[in-house]
N, CA and C atoms as an extended XYZ file, in Angstrom:
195
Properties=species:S:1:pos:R:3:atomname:S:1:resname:S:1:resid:I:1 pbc="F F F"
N        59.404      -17.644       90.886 N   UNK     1
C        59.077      -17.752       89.483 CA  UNK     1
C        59.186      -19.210       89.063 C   UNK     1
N        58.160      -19.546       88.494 N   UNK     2
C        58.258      -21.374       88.107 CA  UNK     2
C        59.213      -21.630       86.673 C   UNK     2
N        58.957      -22.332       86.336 N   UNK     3
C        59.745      -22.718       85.431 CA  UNK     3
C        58.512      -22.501       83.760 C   UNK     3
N        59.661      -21.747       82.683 N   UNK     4
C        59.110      -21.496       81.515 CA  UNK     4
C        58.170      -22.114       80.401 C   UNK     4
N        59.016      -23.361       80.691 N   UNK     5
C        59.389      -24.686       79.758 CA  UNK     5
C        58.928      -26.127       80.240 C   UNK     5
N        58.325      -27.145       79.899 N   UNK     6
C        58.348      -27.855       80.392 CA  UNK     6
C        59.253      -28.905       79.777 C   UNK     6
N        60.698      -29.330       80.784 N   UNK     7
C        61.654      -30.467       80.535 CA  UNK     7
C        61.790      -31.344       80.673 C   UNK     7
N        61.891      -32.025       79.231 N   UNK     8
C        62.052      -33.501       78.551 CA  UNK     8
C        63.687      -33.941       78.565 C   UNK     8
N        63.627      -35.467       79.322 N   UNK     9
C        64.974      -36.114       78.836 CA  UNK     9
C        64.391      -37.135       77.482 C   UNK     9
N        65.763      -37.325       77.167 N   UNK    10
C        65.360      -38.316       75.942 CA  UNK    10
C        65.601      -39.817       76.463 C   UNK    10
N        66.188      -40.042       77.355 N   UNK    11
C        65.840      -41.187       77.918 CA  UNK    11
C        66.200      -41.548       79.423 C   UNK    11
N        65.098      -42.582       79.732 N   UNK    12
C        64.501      -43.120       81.164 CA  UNK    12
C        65.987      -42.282       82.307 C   UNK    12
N        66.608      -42.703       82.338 N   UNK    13
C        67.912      -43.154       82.864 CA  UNK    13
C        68.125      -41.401       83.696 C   UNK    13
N        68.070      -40.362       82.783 N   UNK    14
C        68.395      -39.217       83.660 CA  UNK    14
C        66.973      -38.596       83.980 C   UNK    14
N        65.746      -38.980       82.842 N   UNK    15
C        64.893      -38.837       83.258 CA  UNK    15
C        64.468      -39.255       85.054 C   UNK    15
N        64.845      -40.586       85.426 N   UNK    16
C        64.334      -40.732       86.201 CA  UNK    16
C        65.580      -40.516       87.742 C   UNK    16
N        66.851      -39.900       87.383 N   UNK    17
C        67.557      -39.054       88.133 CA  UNK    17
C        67.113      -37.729       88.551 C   UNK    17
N        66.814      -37.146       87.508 N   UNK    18
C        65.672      -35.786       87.723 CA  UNK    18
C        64.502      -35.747       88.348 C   UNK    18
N        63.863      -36.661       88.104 N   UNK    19
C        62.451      -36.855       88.623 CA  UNK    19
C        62.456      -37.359       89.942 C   UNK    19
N        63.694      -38.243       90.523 N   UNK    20
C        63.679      -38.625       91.474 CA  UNK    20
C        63.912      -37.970       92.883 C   UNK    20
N        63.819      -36.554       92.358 N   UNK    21
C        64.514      -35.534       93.589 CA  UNK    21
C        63.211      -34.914       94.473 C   UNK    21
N        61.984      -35.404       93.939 N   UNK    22
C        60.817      -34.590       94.199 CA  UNK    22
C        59.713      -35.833       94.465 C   UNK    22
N        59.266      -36.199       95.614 N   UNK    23
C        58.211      -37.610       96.388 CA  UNK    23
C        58.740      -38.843       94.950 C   UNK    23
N        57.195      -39.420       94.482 N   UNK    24
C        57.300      -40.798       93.880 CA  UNK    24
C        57.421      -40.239       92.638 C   UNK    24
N        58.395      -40.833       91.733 N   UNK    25
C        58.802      -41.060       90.719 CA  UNK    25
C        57.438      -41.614       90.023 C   UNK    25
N        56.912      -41.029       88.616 N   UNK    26
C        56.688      -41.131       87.555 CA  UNK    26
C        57.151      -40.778       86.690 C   UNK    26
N        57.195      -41.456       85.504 N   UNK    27
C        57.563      -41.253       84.037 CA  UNK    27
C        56.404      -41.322       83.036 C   UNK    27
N        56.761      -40.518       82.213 N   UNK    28
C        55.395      -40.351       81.069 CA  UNK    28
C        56.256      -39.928       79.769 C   UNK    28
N        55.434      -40.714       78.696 N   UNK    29
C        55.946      -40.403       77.539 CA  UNK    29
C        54.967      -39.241       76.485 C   UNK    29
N        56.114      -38.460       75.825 N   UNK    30
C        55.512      -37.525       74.891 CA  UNK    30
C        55.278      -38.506       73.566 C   UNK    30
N        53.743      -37.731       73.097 N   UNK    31
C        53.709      -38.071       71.294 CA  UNK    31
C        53.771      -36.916       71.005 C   UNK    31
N        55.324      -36.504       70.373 N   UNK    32
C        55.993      -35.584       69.943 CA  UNK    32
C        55.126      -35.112       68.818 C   UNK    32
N        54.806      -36.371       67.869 N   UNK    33
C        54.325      -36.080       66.666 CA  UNK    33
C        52.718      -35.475       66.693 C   UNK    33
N        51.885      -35.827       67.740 N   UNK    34
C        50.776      -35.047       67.850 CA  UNK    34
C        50.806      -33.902       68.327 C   UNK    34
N        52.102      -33.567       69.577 N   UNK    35
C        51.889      -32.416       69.779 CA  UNK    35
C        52.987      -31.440       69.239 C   UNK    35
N        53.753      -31.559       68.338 N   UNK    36
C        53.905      -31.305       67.076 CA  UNK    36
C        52.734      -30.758       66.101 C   UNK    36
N        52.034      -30.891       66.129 N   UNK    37
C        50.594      -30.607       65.277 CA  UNK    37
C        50.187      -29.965       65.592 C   UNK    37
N        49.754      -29.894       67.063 N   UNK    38
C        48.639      -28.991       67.806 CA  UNK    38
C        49.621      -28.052       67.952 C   UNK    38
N        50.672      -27.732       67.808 N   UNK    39
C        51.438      -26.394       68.183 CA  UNK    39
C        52.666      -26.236       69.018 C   UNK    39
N        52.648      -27.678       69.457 N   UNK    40
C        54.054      -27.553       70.398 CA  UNK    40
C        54.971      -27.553       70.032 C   UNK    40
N        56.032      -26.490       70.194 N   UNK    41
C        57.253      -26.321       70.094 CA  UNK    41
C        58.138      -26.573       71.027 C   UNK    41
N        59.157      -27.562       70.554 N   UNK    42
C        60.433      -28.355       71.111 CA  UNK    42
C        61.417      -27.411       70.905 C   UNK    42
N        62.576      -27.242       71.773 N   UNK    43
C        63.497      -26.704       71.695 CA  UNK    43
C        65.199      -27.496       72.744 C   UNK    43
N        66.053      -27.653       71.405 N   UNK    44
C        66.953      -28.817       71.358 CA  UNK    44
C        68.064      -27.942       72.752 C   UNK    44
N        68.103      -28.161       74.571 N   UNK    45
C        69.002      -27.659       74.902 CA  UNK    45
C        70.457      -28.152       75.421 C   UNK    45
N        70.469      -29.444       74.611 N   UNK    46
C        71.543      -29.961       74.566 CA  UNK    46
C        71.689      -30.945       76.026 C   UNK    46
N        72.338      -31.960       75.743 N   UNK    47
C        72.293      -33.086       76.950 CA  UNK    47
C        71.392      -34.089       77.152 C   UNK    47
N        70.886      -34.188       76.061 N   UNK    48
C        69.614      -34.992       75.952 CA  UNK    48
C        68.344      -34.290       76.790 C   UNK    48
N        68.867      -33.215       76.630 N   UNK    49
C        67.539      -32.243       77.776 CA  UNK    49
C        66.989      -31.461       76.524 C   UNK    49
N        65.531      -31.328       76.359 N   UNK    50
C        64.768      -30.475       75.815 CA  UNK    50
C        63.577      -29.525       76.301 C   UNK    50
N        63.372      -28.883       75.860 N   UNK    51
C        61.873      -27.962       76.604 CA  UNK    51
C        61.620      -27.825       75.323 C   UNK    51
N        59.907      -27.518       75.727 N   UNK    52
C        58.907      -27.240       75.321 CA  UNK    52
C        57.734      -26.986       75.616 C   UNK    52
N        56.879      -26.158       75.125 N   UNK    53
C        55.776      -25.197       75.672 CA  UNK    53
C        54.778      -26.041       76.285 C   UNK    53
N        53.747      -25.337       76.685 N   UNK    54
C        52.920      -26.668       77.275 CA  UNK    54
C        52.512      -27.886       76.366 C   UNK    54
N        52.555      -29.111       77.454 N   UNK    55
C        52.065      -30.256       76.570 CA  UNK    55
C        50.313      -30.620       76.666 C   UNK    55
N        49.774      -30.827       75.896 N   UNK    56
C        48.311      -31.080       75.581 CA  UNK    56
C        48.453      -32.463       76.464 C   UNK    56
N        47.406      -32.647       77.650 N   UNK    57
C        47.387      -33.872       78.239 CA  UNK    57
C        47.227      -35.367       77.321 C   UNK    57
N        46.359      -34.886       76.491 N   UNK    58
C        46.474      -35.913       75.646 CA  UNK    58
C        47.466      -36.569       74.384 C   UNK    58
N        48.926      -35.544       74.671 N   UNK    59
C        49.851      -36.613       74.145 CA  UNK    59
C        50.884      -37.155       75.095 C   UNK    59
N        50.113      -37.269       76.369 N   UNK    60
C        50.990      -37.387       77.621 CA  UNK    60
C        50.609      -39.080       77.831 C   UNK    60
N        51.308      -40.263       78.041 N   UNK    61
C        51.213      -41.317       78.590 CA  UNK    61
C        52.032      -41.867       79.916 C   UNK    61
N        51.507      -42.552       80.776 N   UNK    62
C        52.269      -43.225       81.843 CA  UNK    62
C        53.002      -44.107       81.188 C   UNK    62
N        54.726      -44.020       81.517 N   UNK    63
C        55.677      -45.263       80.871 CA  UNK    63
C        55.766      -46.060       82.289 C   UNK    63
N        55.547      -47.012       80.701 N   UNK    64
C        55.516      -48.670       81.803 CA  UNK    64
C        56.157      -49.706       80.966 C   UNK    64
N        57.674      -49.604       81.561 N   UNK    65
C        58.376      -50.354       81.062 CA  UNK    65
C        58.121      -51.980       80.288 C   UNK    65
């Protein structure tokens, strides 16, 4: 069974502890506030960890420090 939710850190640092367990590391940033609009719902699960329903590719960006 995959996973429900798709999980957000709020910043780089465990983000990229998490991410780093699975081939090359990328990071991408959410525009909360657009997909906020279109329907996405965030849900706060504490630890600087959040989920939320699918993200619309287009509020998805490559972070580049």
């Amino acid at each position: 069974m995959g996973r429900q939710y798709v999980h957000l850190s709020e910043g780089t640092h465990f983000a990229s502890l998490a991410g780093s367990r699975r081939g090359k590391l990328i990071l991408l940033t959410v525009d909360t506030i657009s997909a906020g609009q279109m329907g996405v719902t965030f849900y706060y699960a504490g630890n600087e960890v959040w989920l939320a329903d699918p993200i619309p590719p287009s509020c998805l960006n490559v972070y580049n420090p």
